[in-house]
C-alpha positions in Angstrom: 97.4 56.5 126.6 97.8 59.5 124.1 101.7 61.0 123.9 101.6 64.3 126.0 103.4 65.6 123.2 101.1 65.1 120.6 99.6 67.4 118.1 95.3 67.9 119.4 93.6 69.8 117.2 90.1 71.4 119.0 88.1 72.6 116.2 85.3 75.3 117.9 87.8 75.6 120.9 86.2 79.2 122.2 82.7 77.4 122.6 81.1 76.3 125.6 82.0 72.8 124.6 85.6 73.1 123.0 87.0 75.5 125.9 86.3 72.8 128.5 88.1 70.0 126.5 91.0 72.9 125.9 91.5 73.5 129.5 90.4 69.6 130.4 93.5 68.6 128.4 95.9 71.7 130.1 95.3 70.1 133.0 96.0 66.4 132.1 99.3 68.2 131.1 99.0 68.3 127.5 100.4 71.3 125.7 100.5 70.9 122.2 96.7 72.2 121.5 95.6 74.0 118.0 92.8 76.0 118.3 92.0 78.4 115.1 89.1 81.2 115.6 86.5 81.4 112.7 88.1 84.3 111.6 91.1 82.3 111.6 89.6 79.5 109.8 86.1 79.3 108.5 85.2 75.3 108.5 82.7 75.7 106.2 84.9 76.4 103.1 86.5 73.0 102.1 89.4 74.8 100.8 90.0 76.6 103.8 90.1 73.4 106.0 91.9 71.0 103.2 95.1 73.8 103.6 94.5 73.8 107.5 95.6 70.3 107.8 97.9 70.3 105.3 100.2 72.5 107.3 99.2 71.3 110.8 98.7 68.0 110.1 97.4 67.1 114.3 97.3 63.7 115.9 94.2 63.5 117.1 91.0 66.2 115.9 88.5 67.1 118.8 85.1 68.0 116.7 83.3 70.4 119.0 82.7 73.2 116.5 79.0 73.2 115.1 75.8 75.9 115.1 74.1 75.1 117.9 71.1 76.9 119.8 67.7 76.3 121.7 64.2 75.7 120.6 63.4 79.1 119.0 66.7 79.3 116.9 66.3 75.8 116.4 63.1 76.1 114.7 63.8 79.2 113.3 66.9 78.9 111.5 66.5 75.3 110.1 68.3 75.6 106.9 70.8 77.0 108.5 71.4 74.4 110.9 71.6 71.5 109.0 73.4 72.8 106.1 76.2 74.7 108.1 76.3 71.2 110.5 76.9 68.9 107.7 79.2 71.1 105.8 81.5 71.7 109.2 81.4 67.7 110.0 82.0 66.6 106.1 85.3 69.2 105.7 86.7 68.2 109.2 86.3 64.3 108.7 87.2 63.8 105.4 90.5 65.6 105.9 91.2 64.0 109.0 91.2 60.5 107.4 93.2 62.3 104.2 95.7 63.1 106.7 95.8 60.1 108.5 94.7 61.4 111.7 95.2 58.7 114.6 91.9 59.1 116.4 88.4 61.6 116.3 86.0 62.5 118.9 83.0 63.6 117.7 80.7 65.6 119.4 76.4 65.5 118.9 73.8 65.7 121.1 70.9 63.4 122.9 68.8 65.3 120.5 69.4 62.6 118.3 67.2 60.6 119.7 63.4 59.6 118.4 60.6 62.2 120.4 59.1 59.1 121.6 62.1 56.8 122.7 61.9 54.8 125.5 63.5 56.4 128.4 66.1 56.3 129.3 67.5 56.6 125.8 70.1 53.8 125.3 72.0 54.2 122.1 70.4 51.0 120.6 67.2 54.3 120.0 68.6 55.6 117.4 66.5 55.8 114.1 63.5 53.9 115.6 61.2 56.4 115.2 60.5 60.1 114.1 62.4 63.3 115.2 61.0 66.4 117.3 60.0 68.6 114.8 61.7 71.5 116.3 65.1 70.5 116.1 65.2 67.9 113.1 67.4 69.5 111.2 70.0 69.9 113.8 69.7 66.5 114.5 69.8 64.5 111.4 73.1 66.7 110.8 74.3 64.7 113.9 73.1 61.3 113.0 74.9 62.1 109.9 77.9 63.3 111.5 77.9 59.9 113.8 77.4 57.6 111.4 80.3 59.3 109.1 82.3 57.9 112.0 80.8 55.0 112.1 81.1 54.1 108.0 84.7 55.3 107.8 85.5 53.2 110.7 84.2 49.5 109.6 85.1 50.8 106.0 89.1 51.9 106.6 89.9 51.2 109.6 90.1 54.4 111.4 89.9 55.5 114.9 86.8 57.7 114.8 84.6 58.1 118.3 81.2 60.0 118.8 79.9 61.1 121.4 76.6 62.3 122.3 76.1 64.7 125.0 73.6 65.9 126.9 72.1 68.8 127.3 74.9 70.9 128.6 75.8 73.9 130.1 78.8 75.7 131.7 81.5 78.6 131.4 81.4 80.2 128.0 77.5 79.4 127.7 75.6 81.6 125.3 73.3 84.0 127.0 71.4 85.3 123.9 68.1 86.0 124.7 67.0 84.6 121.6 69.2 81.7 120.6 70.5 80.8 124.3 70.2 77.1 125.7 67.5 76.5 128.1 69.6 77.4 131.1 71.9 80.2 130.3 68.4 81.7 129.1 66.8 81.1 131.8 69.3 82.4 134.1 69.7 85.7 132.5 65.7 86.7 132.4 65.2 86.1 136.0 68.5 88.2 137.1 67.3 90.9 134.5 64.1 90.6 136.2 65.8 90.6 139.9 67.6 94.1 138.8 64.4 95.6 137.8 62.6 94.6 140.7 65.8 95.7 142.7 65.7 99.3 140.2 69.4 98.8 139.5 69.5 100.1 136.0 73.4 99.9 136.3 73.4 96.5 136.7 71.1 96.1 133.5 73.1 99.0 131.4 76.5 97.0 132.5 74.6 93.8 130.7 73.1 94.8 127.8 76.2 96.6 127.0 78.3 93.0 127.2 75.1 91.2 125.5 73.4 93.6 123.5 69.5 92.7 122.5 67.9 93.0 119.6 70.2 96.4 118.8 69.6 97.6 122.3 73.0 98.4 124.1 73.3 99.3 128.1 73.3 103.5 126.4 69.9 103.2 125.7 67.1 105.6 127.9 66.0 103.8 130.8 62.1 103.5 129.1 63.9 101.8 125.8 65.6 99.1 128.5 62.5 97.9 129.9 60.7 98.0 126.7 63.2 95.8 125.0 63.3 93.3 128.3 59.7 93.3 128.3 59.1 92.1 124.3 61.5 88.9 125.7 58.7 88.4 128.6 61.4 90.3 131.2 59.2 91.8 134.1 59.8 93.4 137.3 57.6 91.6 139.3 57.6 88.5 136.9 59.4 86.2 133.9 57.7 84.8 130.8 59.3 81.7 129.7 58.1 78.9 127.1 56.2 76.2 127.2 54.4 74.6 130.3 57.6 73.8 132.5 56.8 70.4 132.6 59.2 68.8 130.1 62.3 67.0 131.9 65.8 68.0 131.1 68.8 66.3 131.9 71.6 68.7 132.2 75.4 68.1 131.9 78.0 70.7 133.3 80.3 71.2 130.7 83.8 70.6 132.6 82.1 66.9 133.4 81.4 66.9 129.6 84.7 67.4 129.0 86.5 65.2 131.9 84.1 62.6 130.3 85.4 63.2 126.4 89.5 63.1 127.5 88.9 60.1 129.4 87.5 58.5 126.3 90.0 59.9 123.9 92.5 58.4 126.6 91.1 55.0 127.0 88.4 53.7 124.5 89.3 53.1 121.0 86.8 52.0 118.2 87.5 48.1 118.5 87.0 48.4 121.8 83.3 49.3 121.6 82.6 46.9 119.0 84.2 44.3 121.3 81.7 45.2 124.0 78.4 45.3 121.4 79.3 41.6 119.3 78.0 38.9 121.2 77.7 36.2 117.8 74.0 36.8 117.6 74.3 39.7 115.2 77.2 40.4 112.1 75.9 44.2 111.9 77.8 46.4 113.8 76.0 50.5 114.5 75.2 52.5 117.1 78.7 52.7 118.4 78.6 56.3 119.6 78.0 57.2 123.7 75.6 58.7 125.4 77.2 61.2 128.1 75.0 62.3 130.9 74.4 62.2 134.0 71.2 59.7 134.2 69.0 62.3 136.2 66.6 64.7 135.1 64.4 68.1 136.4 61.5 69.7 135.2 62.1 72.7 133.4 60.2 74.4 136.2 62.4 73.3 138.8 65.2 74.3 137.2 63.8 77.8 137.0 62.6 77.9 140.4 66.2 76.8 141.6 68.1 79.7 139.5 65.6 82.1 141.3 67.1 81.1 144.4 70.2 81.5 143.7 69.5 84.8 142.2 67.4 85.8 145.2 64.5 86.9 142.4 61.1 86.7 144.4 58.7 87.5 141.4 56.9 85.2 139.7 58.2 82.6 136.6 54.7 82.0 134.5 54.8 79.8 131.7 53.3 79.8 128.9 51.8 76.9 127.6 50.9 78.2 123.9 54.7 77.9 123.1 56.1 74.3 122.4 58.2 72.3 125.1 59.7 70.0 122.6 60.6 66.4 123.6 58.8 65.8 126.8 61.5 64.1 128.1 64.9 63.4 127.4 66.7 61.4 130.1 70.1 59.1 128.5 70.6 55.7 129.4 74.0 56.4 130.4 75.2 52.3 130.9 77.8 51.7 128.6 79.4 54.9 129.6 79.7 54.0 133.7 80.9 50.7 131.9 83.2 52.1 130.2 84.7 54.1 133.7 83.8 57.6 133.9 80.8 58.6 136.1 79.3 62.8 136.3 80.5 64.8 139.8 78.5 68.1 139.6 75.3 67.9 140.5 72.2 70.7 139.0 72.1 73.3 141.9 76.3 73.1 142.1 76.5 73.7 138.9 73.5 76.6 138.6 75.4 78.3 141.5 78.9 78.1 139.1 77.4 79.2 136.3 75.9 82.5 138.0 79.1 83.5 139.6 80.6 83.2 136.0 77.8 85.2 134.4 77.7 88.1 136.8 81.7 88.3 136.8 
């Protein structure tokens, strides 16, 4: 077990990801957390980092700070994905094992995963076959990311664990309309659409103004509201959203995500995993990261028709099938984690219902 005194650093600790480890680990009772704002501390700049752990020098490094987004920012923004990714990963790493760090959790993402893998995906998938196309970039950053982990390990020794969530979502998520996860984007076009149908521009004004879009803030004339909402397929009597609904998502709430990372940080060191994988058929030693998920997966429709009803929206969610779905499926094989202890508690529509209280507060 880690000392409840030790030094955690939680790089990306105001993200949806890094603030449930941070209040994850409050609760376990540790207290000695370092958290540094990217105005505090811009990972990117190696210089910047290299003097950050010179003067903190932590225990144990929590890597939960990356540029992460859906489908459209995703395919939109591809150089910046993979270049701010590695960067962010390479600084953070290397001067973790310059500063003799005791253990690292990475954190990457099922995307990972070949577009065709068998499902469920066990870890064993990696690399045996071609990326979605949409989200390459973002992925190879994190199969580079996991196997840094993995190299340094079997190379010096270290303690270095990754992680691969699924997709997740949770208090803190980003409701862009434009670079949001499926579900916080989701969520926030059908109760847009539930206040127009309802006429409550104050509701709209009071969210635009939190989340402005495309420029737009909760001042603007009425007409200049529904135009903007409209040009992001926002209707009164109906939602737009991509693709045909038919894709199947697994979805993680993010405090499980995070019960899930502290109980690995607590329990499961690197020569432990390698333990489990050896079994004297095979010297080569990869794929030691873990898949956390729940093992259960909904159509993108269904998870849109349940946020309607608990948003009480009664128009209509159309799809549109000329946008991309991306990977069909993506359901993890989540084995060696249940082996390994830790098993998910909050189910889809208990954690849709969460998330909505959270967003309208």
């Amino acid at each position: 077990m880690m000392d409840k005194n030790a030094k955690i650093y939680i790089a990306g600790h105001l993200g949806l990801v890094g603030t449930a480890i941070w209040n994850n680990l409050l609760s376990k009772g540790y207290k000695n957390l370092i958290g540094k704002s990217l105005q505090e501390l811009d990972l990117l700049d190696r210089a910047a980092a290299q003097k950050f752990f010179d003067d903190e020098r932590p225990d144990y490094v929590v890597l939960a700070a990356a540029k992460v987004g859906g489908i459209v920012a995703n395919n939109t923004y591809r150089a910046d994905f993979i270049y701010e990714n590695l960067q962010i990963q390479q600084n953070v790493i290397h001067e973790s094992f310059k500063h003799d760090v005791k253990k690292l959790l990475f954190l990457g993402s099922t995307c990972i995963y070949p577009k065709n893998a068998p499902q469920p995906m066990s870890e064993d998938a990696l690399l045996s076959g071609e990326l979605e196309y949409t989200n390459e970039p973002y992925a190879i950053a994190k199969i580079a990311g996991l196997k840094m982990c993995e190299s340094f390990n079997l190379q010096y020794g270290t303690n270095y664990i990754a992680v691969m969530p699924t997709n997740l979502y949770g208090p803190r998520d980003n409701f862009h309309l434009e670079n949001s996860h499926v579900i916080p984007g989701v969520m926030r076009k059908i109760s847009l659409a539930k206040w127009l149908m309802d006429k409550d521009i104050a509701a709209i004004r009071k969210d635009l103004s939190a989340r402005p879009v495309k420029g737009v803030t909760g001042d603007a004339s009425e007409d200049e509201l529904i135009s903007v909402l409209s040009t992001y397929g926002v209707y009164a009597d109906r939602v737009e959203l991509w693709g045909t609904g038919m894709a199947l998502r697994e979805f993680l709430w993010s405090e499980d995500m995070a019960d899930a990372c502290i109980h690995i940080l607590e329990r499961v060191d690197f020569k432990d995993i390698v333990a489990a994988m050896q079994d004297g058929s095979n010297n080569e030693i990869r794929n030691c990261h873990i898949n956390i998920g729940t093992g259960k997966e909904v159509t993108i429709k269904e998870m849109a028709q349940a946020v309607s009803r608990i948003v009480g929206y009664q128009g209509k969610i159309n799809f549109d099938s000329s946008k991309p779905d991306g990977t069909m499926r993506k359901l993890t094989n989540v084995s060696k984690l249940h082996k390994l202890g830790w098993r998910h508690s909050v189910e889809i529509e208990d954690g849709l219902t969460r998330l909505y209280r959270w967003y309208t507060a």
